[in-house]
C-alpha positions as CSV (number, residue, x, y, z in Angstrom):
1,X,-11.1,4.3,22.0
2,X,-7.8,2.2,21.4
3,X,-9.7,1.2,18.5
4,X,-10.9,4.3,17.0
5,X,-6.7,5.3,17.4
6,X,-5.4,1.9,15.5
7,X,-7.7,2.9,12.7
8,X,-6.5,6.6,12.3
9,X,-3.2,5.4,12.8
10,X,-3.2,2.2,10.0
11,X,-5.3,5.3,8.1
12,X,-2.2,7.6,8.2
13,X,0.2,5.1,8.0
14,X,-1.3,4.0,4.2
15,X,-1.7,8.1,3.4
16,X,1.7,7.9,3.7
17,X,2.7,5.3,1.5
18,X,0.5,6.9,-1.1
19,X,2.2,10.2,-0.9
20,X,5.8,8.2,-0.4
21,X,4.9,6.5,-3.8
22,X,4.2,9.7,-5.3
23,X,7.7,10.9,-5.1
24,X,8.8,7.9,-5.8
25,X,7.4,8.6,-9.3
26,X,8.6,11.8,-9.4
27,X,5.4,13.5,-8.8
28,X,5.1,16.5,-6.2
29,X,3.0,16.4,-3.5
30,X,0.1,18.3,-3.6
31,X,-0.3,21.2,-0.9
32,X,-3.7,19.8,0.4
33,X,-2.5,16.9,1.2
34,X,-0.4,18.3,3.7
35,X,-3.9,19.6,5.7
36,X,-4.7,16.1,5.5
37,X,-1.7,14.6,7.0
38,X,-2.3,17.4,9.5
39,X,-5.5,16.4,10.2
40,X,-5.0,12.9,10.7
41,X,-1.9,13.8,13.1
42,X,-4.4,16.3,15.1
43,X,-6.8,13.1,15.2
44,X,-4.1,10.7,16.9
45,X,-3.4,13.6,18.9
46,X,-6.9,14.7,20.6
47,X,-7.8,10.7,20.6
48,X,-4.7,10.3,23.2
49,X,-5.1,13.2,25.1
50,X,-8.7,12.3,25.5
51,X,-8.2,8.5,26.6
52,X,-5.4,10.0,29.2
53,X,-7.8,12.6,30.9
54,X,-10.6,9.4,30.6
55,X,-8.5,6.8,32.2
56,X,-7.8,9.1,35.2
């Protein structure tokens, strides 16, 4: 499991640098991407919660 979260987490770290390099070049950010960053976050999210209630 602390895998599977180190690899969403390096995932969502490089989505960002995409989208950071985007305005950087003036460019807006596309609405979708913002479900995507959402989705990643909700990923991190459930992977935690899930490797709390596990570890207990």
């Amino acid at each position: 499991m602390l895998y599977f979260l180190i690899a969403v987490a390096v995932l969502l770290l490089v989505y960002a640098g995409v989208l950071v390099s985007f305005l950087r070049k003036g460019r807006r950010i596309p609405p979708a991407a913002y479900l995507v960053l959402a989705g990643l976050n909700g990923l991190i999210l459930a992977g935690v919660i899930t490797w709390a209630v596990a570890s207990r």
